[in-house]
C-alpha positions in Angstrom: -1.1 -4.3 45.2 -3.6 -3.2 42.6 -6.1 -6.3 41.2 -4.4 -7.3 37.7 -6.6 -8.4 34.5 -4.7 -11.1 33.4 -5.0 -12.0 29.5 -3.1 -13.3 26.9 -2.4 -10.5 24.2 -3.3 -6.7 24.2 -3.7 -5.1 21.3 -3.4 -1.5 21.6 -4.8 0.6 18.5 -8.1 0.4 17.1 -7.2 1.4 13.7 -7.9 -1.0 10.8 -4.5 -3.2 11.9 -5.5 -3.5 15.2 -9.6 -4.2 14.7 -8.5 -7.3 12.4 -6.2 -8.5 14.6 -8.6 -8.7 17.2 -11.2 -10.6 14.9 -7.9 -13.0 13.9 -7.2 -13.9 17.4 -10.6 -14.4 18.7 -11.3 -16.8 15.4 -7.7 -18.8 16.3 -9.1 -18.7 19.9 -6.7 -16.6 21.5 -8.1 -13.7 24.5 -7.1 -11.0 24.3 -8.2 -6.9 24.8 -8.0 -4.4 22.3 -7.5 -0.7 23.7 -7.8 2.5 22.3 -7.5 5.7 23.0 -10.3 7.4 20.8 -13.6 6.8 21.5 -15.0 5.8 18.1 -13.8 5.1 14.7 -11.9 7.3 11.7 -13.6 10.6 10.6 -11.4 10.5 7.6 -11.2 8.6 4.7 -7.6 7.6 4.8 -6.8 4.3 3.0 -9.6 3.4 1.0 -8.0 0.5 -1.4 -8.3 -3.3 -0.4 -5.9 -4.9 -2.7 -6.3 -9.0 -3.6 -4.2 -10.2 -0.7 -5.9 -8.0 1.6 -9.8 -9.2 0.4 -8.9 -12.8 0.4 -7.3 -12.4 3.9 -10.8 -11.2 4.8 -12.7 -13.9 2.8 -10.6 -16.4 4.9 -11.9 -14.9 8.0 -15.5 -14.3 7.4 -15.1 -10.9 7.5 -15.8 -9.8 3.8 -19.6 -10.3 3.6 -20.3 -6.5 4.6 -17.6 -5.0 2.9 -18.5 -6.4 -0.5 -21.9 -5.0 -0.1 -20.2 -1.4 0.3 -17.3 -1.8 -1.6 -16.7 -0.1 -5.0 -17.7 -2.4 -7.8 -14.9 -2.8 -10.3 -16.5 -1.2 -13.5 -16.3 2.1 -11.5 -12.0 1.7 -10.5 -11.6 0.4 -13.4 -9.6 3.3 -14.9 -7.3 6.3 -13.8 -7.1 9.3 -15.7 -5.0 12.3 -16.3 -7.3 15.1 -17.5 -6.9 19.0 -17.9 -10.4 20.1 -15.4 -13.6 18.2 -15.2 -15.3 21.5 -16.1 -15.0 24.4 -17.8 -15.7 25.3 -22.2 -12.3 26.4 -22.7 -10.8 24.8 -25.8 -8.1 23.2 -23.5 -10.7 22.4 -20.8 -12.0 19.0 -20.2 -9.3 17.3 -22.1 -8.0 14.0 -21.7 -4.1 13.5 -21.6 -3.9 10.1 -21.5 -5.8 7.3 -19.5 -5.0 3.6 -18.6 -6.8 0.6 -16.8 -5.9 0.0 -13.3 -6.9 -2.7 -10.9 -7.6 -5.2 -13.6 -9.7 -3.0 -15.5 -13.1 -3.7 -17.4 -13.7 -7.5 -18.3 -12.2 -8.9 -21.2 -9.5 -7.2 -20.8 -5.3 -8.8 -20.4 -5.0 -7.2 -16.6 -8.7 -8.2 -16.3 -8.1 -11.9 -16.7 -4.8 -12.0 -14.4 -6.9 -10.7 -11.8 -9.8 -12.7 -12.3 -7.5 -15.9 -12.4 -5.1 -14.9 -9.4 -7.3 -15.0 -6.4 -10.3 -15.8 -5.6 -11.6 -12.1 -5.2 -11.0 -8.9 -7.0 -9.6 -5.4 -5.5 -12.0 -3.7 -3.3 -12.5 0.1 -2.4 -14.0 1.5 0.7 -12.6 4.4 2.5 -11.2 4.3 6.4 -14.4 5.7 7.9 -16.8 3.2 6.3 -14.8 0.4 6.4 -13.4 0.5 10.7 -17.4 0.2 11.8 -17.6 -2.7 9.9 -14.1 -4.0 11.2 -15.3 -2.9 15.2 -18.5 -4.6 15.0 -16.8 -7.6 13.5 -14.5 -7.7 16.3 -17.1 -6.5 19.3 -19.3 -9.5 18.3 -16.1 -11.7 18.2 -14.7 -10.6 21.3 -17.5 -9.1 23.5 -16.9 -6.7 25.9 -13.0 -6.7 25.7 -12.7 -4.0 22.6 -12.3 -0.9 24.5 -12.5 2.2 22.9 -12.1 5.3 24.8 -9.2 3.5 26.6 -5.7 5.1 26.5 -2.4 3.1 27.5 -0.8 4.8 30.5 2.4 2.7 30.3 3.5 -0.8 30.1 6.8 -2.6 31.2 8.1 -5.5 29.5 9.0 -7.7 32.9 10.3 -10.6 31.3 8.0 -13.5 31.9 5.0 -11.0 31.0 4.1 -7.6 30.0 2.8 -4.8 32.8 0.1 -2.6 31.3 -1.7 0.6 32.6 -4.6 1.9 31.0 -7.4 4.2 32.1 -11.0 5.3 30.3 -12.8 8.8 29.5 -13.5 9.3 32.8 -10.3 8.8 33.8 -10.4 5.2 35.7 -7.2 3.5 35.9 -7.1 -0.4 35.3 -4.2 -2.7 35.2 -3.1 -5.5 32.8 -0.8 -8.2 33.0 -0.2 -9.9 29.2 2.3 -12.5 27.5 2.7 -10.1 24.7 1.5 -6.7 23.6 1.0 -6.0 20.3 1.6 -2.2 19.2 -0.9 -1.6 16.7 -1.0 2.5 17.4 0.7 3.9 14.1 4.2 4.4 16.4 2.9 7.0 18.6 3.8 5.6 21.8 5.0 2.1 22.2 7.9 1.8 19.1 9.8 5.9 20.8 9.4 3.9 24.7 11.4 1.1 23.3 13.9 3.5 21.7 12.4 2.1 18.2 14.2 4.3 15.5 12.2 5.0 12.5 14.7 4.9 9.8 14.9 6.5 6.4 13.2 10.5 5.0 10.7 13.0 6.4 8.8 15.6 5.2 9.3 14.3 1.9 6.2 16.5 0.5 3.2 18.4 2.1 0.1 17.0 1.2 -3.7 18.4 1.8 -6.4 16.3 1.7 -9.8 17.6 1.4 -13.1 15.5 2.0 -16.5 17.2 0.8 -19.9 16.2 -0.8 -20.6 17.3 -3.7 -22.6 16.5 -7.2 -20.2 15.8 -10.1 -22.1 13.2 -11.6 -21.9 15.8 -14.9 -18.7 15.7 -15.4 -16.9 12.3 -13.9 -16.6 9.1 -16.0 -18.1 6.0 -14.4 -15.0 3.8 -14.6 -12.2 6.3 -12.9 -10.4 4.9 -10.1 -9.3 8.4 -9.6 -8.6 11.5 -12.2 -5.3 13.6 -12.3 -5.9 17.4 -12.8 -3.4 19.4 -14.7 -3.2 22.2 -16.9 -1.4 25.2 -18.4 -3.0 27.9 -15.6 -2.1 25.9 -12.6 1.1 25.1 -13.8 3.2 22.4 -11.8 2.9 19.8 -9.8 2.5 21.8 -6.8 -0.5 23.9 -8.1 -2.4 20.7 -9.7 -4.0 17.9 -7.4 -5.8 14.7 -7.8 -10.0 13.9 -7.1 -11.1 10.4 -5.6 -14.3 9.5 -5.3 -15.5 8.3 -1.9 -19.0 7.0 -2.2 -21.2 5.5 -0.3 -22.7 5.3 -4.6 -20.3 4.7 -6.5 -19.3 6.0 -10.1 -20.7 9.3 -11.0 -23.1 9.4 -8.4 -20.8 9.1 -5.8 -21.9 12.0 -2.8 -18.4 12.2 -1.3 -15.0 13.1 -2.7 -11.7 13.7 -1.8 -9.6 16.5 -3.3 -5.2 15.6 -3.0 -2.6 18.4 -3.4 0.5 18.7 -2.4 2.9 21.8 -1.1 6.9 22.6 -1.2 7.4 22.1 2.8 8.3 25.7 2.4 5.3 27.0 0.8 3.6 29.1 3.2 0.3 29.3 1.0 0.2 25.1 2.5 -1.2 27.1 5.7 -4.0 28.7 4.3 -7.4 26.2 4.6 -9.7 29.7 3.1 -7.7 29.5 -0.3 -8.1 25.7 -0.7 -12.0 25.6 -2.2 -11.0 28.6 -4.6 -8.0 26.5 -5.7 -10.0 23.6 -6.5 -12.8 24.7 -8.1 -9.9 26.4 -10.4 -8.4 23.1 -10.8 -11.9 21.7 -11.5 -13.1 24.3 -13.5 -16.1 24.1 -11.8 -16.5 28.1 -10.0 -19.8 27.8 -8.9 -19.3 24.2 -7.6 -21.6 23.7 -4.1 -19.1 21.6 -1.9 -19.8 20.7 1.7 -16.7 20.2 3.4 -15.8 17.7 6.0 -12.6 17.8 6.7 -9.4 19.0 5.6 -6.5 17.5 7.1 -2.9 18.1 6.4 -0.2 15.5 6.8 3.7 14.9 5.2 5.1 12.4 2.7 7.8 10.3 4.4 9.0 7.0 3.9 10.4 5.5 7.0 11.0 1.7 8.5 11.3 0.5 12.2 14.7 -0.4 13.0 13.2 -3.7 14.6 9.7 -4.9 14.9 9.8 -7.5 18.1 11.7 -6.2 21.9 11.1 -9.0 24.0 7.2 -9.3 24.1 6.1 -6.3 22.1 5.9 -6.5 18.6 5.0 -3.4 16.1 2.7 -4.0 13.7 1.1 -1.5 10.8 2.1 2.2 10.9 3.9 1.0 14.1 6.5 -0.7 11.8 6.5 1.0 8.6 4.8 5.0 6.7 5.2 5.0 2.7 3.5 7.6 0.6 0.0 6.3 0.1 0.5 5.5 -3.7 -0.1 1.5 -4.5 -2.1 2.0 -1.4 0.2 -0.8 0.3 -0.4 1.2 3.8 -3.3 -0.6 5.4 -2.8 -3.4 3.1 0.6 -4.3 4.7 -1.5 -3.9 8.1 -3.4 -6.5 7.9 -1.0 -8.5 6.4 1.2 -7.8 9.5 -2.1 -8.6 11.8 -2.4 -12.0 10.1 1.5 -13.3 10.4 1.3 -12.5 14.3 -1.9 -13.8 15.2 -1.7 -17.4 14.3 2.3 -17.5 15.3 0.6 -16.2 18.7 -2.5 -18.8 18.7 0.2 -22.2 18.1 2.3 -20.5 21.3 -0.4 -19.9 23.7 -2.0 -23.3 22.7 0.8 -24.9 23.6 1.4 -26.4 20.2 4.7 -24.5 19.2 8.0 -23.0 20.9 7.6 -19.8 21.4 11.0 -19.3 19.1 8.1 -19.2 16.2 7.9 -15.4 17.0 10.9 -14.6 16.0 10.3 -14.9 12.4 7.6 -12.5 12.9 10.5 -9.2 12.1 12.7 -11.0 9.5 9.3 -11.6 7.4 6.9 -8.8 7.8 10.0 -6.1 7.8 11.6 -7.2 4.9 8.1 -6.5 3.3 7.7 -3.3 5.4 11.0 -1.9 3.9 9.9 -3.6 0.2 6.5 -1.8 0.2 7.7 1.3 1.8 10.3 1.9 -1.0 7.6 1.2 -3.3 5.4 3.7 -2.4 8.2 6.6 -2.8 9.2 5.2 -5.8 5.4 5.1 -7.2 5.0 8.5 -5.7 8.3 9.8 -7.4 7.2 9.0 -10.5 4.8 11.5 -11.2 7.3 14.4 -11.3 8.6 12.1 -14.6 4.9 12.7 -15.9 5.5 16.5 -15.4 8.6 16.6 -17.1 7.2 15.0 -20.2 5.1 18.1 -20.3 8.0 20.0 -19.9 6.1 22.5 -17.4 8.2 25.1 -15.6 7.1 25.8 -12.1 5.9 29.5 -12.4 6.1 30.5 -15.8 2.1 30.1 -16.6 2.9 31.8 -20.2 5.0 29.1 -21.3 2.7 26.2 -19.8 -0.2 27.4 -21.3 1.6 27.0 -24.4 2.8 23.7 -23.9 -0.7 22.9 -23.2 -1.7 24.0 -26.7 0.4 23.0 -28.4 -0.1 18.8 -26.7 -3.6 19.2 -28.4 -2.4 20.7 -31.6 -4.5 18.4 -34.8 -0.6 18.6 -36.4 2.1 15.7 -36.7 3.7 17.2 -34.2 0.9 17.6 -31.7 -0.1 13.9 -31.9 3.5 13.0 -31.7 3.4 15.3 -28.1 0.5 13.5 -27.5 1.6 10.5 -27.7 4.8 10.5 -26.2 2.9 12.1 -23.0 0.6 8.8 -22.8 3.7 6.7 -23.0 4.9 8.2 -20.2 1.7 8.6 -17.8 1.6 4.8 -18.4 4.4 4.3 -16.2 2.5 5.3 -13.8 0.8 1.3 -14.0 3.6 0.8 -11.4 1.1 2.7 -8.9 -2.4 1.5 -10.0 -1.3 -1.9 -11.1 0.8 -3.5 -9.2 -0.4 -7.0 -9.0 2.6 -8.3 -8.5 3.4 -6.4 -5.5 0.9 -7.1 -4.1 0.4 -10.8 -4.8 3.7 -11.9 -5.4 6.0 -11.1 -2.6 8.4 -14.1 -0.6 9.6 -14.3 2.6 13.2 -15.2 2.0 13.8 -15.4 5.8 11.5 -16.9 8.3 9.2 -19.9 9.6 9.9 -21.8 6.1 11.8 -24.7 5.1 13.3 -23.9 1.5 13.4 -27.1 -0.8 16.9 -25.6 -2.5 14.8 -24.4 -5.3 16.1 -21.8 -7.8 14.6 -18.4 -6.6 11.2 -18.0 -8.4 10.8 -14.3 -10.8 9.9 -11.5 -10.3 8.6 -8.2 -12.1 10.7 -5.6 -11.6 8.1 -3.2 -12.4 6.0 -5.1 -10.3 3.2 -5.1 -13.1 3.4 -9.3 -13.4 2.6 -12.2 -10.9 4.2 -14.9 -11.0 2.1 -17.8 -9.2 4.7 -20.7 -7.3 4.2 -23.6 -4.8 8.0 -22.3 -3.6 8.6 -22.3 0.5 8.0 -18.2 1.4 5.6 -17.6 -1.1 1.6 -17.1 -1.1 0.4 -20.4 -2.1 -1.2 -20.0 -6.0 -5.0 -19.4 -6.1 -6.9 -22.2 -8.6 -10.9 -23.1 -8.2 -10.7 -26.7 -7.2 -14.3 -29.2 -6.7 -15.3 -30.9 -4.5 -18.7 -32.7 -4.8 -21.1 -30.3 -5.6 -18.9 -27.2 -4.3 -16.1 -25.1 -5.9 -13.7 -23.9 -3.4 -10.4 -22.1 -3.9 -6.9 -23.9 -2.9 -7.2 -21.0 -0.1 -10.0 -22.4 1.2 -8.0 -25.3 2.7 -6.3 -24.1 5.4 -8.7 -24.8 8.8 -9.7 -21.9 10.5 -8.1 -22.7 14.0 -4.6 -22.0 12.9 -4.2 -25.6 11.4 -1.9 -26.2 8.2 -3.1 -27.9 5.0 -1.4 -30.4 2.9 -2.0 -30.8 -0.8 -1.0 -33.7 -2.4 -2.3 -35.9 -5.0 -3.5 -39.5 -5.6 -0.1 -40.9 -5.2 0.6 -39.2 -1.9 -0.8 -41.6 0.7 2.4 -42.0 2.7 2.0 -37.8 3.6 -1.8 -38.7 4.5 -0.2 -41.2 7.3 2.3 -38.8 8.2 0.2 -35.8 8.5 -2.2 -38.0 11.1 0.7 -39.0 13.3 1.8 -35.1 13.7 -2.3 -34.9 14.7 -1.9 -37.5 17.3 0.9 -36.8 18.3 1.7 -33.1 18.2 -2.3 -31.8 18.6 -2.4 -29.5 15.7 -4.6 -29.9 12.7 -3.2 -30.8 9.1 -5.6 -30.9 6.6 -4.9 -32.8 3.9 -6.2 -32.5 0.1 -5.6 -35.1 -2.2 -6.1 -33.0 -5.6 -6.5 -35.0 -9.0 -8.1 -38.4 -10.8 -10.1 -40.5 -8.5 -9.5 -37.9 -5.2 -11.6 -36.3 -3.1 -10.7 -32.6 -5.0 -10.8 -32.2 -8.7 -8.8 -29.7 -10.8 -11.5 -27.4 -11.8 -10.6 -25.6 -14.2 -7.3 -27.3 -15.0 -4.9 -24.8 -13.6 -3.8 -26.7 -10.5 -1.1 -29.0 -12.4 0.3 -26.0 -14.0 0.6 -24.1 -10.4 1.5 -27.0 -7.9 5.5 -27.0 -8.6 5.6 -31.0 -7.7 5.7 -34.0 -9.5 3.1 -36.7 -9.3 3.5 -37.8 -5.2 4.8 -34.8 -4.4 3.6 -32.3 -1.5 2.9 -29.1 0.2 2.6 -28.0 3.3 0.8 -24.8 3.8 0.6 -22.3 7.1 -1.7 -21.0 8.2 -2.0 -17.1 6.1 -1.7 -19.5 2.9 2.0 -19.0 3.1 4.2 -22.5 1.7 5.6 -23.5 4.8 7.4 -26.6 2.9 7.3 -28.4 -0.1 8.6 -31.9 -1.3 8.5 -31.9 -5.3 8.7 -35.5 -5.0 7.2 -38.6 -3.8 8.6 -40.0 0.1 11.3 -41.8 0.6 10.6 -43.0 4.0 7.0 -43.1 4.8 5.7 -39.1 5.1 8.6 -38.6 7.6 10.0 -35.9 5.5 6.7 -33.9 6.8 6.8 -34.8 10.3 10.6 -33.7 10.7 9.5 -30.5 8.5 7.0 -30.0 11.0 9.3 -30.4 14.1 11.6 -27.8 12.7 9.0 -25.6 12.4 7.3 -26.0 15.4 10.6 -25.5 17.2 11.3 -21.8 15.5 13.9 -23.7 13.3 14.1 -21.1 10.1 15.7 -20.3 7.3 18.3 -17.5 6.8 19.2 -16.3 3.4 23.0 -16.1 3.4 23.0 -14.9 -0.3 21.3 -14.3 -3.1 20.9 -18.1 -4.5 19.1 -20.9 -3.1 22.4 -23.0 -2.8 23.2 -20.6 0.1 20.1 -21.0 1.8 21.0 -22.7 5.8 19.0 -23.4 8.3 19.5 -21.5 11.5 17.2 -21.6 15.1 16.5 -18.7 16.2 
């Protein structure tokens, strides 16, 4: 029999969900060996937006330092605009239609303040192929020697007490694995169809064209868009108008790279035709004699589909592998690392010996019900814009009647500003895409490694424009700047970094201090407790705690460790802190809760 590598996890994908996983588990202490089957990082720009969740997941992990040096700074994403061309001295050219702040937008401002108060750090921007070195370097210095790129999976066989892997290099060098679980971090190329995984929901929604070039626009590009929206009467619909990103490495108007977005009718032939796409967008752009140095132009489909499972046995799907959206809220990667997290400290409390392994299972109820949340988000942001088109009442084809319509939205008459207006109240709508801070801060597990406390269920945006910050069990605990001494931490910054739990309490909540040292001694993982408020060690520091905590005075919270409320006791003990240590026996065990309806009186407790 072959000589077997034995090692606790594989990872296999070294995409931005599978890099951060590896720098996850090698923080939490967990081996593992990351595989993966090209030999260096993305050549395209892909995903390019870190949302709030995403940067203070990061920040948590030391792995932010680099990427805020690079990162877009928020004056220049600070808008999104709809515009007519960039170019051009037409009397319709360079036109605004409407614009809005996105992403918190400039200082000062009411979005501006929510994300300023919400987490610790704002909204990044850095596309895929400056952002994965960053990630694999993070992860080669974490885990030396075991981050294998270049390395394509062969097979693997789930065998019960372990997983089987095959794997061989460029040169074509076979080497076998044996692993306690394999995580399937490949975008659902090859692990998710072996396991029969169904990818459920629709395909070939839309064809879409990406185009990455260099090129100088600093003339015509406003230094606070996010991203501009090109449309006007000679390029008619949807179809025959397109979107312009920047993509640094500067930022603003002297950004060097861009990309170009279009989209095609899946029937649309013309989609084929890579030598027509720079003609069509320097016609978009109005920019003919426009120098543009292309990189790459890559074509790929709209679809918005959701694993019918995301754990067989020991293989779990994570990322891509798990859930595609359109990229609109750019929830794609963001989701991925939020997948990465949940596993890899459920993973480092089973191989440390300090949890059943029936933790894992709440791995698929939690991260899919936000796969299949986020997923019908992006096609409902990405529906929306055809509503934008309709308010311009543009008919696909007919470039006589657009071009009037065009003229007649920047008419100086009562009727034209009316136009006008009602156009911008529409393209506002569009706020459900570029700010959505409350999808992307404010979602709850409803099912999973939580113990509810019966509590009403919290609200929620439907537009998903509004955050709405709770202490309840499933939620992200609430962000608030807290002192200690000399230093200013964030609540976040209270979880240990070895897959320990936090308590917060206050000065009345000595009896969970005792408690959460007898689960030290006597269960080996690390609580860390805060005792927040007058004459503690933690100070309110800018008095929004006692607004956010959710508990009375005595009361408690017991936090996981992705800053997730694992439990929560709005009152003072009864019997001594051993409310916490049973809390924490049921959730070391895999005991979880299952939502049986839609209120929190039908809320049981089921082991999984």
């Amino acid at each position: 029999m072959a000589h077997e590598i034995e090692v606790p996890v594989i990872i296999v994908g070294g995409g931005g969900c599978g890099l951060t996983l590896s720098s996850f588990l090698s923080n939490y202490g967990v081996g593992h060996v990351l595989l993966e089957k090209h030999t260096g990082t993305s050549i395209l720009p892909k995903a390019h937006y870190l949302n709030q969740r995403t940067m203070e997941i990061l920040r948590l992990h030391d792995m932010v330092e680099e990427i805020l040096e690079k990162t877009c700074p928020p004056r220049h994403m600070s808008q999104v605009a709809w515009k007519t061309s960039l170019g051009g001295s037409g009397p319709l050219d360079r036109k605004v239609i409407s614009k809005f702040e996105c992403f918190g937008g400039n200082d000062g401002t009411e979005f501006a303040e929510a994300y300023k108060r919400d987490a610790p750090l704002r909204s990044g921007n850095l596309p895929l192929f400056r952002l994965e070195p960053i990630l694999k370097k993070l992860a080669e210095k974490r885990n030396p020697g075991k981050i294998l790129f270049g390395h394509q999976l062969l097979d693997f066989v789930d065998e019960g007490p372990s997983v089987a892997v095959k794997a061989s290099d460029e040169l074509g060098n076979t080497t076998s694995y044996r692993c306690k679980y394999l995580i399937a971090a490949d975008g659902g190329r090859t692990i998710g169809p072996k396991l029969g995984v169904k990818m459920e929901g629709p395909t070939n929604i839309t064809d879409m064209v990406s185009v990455h070039f260099s090129a100088d626009l600093s003339e015509y590009w406003d230094d606070r868009y996010f991203a501009c929206h090109l449309i006007n009467g000679e390029c008619n619909t949807v179809f025959e108008s397109g979107a312009i990103v920047p993509m640094g490495p500067n930022w603003g108007k002297n950004s060097k790279e861009w990309v170009f977005h279009c989209g095609f009718a899946m029937d649309d032939q013309i989609r084929h035709d890579d030598a027509a796409l720079l003609p069509r967008i320097r016609q978009l752009l109005k920019i003919p004699d426009l120098d543009m140095d292309v990189h790459k132009i890559s074509h790929w489909a709209i679809e918005k589909v959701l694993a019918d499972k995301y754990q067989v046995g020991r293989v779990f799907l994570a990322g891509d592998a798990g859930n595609r959206r359109p990229p609109t809220t750019g929830l794609g990667l963001n989701t991925a690392i939020e997948d990465s997290l949940n596993i890899a400290w459920k993973l480092a409390l089973v191989l440390k010996g300090q949890a059943s392994e029936a933790i894992l299972n709440s791995y698929e109820p939690e991260r899919r019900a936000v796969g299949e949340i986020n997923s019908d988000w992006g096609l409902f942001t990405f529906n929306n814009s055809a509503v934008i088109n309709t308010s311009l009442g543009l008919i696909p084809g007919d470039r006589m009647a657009n071009e009037l319509r065009f003229k007649s939205l920047f008419e100086n008459t009562d009727k034209g500003r009316s136009f006008r207006a009602q156009v911008a109240r529409i393209i506002s709508t569009q706020s459900i895409e570029f700010c959505a801070h409350g999808i992307e801060l404010g979602f709850g597990y409803r099912n999973g490694l939580l113990l509810h406390d019966g509590s009403l269920p919290v609200d929620r945006d439907p537009l998903g424009l509004r955050y709405y910050p709770t202490t309840q069990p499933g939620h992200r605990l609430p962000h608030a700047w807290i002192e200690a001494g000399n230093h200013v931490v964030s609540t976040h910054d209270l979880v240990p970094r070895n897959a320990g739990f936090s308590l917060i309490t206050d000065s009345e909540g000595s009896d969970w201090t005792i408690a959460a040292n007898n689960i030290r001694q006597n269960r080996g993982i690390e609580i860390f407790v805060a005792q927040i408020g007058e004459n503690c060690s933690y100070w309110d520091y800018d008095d929004r705690w006692d607004s956010l905590r959710g508990t009375q005075s005595g009361g408690a919270i017991l936090v996981r460790p992705d800053n997730i409320v694992a439990w929560r006791s709005v009152h003072k003990s009864c019997g001594g802190g051993i409310e916490l240590e049973n809390a924490m026996a049921q959730l070391l065990q895999g005991d979880i809760h299952v939502s049986i309806g839609g209120d929190a009186e039908e809320y049981s407790k089921a082991k999984l």
